[in-house]
N, C-alpha and C positions, 0 to 999 in steps of 0.2 A: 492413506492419510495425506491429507495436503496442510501446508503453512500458507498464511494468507498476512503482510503484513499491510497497518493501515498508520500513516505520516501522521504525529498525532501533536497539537500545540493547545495549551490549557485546558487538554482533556476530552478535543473535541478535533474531528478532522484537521489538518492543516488543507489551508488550499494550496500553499506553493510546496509542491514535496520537499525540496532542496531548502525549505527553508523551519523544517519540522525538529521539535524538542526531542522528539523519540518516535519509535513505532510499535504500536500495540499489533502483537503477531498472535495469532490466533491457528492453533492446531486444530483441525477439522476432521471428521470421518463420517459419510455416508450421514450429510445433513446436521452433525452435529459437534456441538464444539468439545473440543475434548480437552483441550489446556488454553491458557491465554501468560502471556508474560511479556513485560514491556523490555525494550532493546533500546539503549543509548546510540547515536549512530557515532561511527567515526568525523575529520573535520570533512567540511563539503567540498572535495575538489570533483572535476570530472571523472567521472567512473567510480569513485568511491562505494556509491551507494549499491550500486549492484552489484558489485566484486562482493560487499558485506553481507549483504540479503542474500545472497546465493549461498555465500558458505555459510550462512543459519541455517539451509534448508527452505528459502521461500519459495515458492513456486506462484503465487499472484501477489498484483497489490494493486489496494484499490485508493486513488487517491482525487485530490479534486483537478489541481492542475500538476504538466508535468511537459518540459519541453522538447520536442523532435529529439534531440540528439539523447540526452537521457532516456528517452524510450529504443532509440537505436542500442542504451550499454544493457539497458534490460532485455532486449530481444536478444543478444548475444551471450546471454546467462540464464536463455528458455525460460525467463520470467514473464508471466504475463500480466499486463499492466492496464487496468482499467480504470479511464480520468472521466472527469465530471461530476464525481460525485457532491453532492452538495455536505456543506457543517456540519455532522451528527455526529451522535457519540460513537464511536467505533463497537461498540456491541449491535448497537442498531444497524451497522452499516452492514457487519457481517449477517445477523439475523435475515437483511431482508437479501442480503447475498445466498445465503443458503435455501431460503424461500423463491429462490428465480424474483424477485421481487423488486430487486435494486434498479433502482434510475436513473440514468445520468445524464447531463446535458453537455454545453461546449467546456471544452477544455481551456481555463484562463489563459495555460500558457502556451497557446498553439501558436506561436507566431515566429 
C-alpha cells in the first residue's frame, strides 16, 4: 500500500504546493484506490510540509509546482515528489497516476 498526497485549493490541484488549502491523500494498492481523506496542513514554514506528510504515511506527491529546496525536505523524508502537473481534480490526477498515464510539464516554481 502506498499514500499519495495531492496540494488541493477549491477543489482542484493547487499549483503553488506551499500555498495549498489542504491535501487530498489517496491510499492505494496494486492500481487501486483503497481510501481517500482530506489533511488540513500545519502553518507554512520550511520544512513543515514534509515532516507532516511523512508522519501520515505519504510516500509521493503529485503537485503542479514546487521549489528546489522544498523538494530537497521531501527527499529527506524518502518522499517522492512529482511537479508539473497541470489543474485537475485530484481523483483524475490520481486515476491517470495509477494508469502510467499522468503528464507533466515544467515545474512553475523551478527557479
Amino acid at each position: 500500500m502506498k499514500k499519495i498526497a495531492i496540494p488541493v485549493n477549491n477543489g482542484l490541484l493547487a499549483q503553488h504546493f506551499g500555498h495549498c488549502q489542504n491535501f487530498a491523500v489517496y491510499t492505494v494498492d496494486n492500481k487501486e484506490i483503497k481510501s481517500e481523506e482530506t489533511l488540513i496542513p500545519p502553518v507554512h514554514e520550511p520544512g513543515a510540509y514534509p515532516h507532516f506528510l511523512a508522519d501520515k504515511g505519504i510516500s509521493v506527491v503529485i503537485c503542479g509546482g514546487m521549489g528546489h529546496r522544498a523538494r530537497q525536505h521531501f527527499n529527506m523524508q524518502n518522499i517522492e515528489v512529482i511537479t508539473g502537473a497541470t489543474g485537475q481534480l485530484p481523483q483524475d490526477l490520481i486515476n491517470l497516476f495509477l494508469e502510467n498515464k499522468l503528464e507533466t510539464g515544467t515545474n512553475p516554481c523551478d527557479h
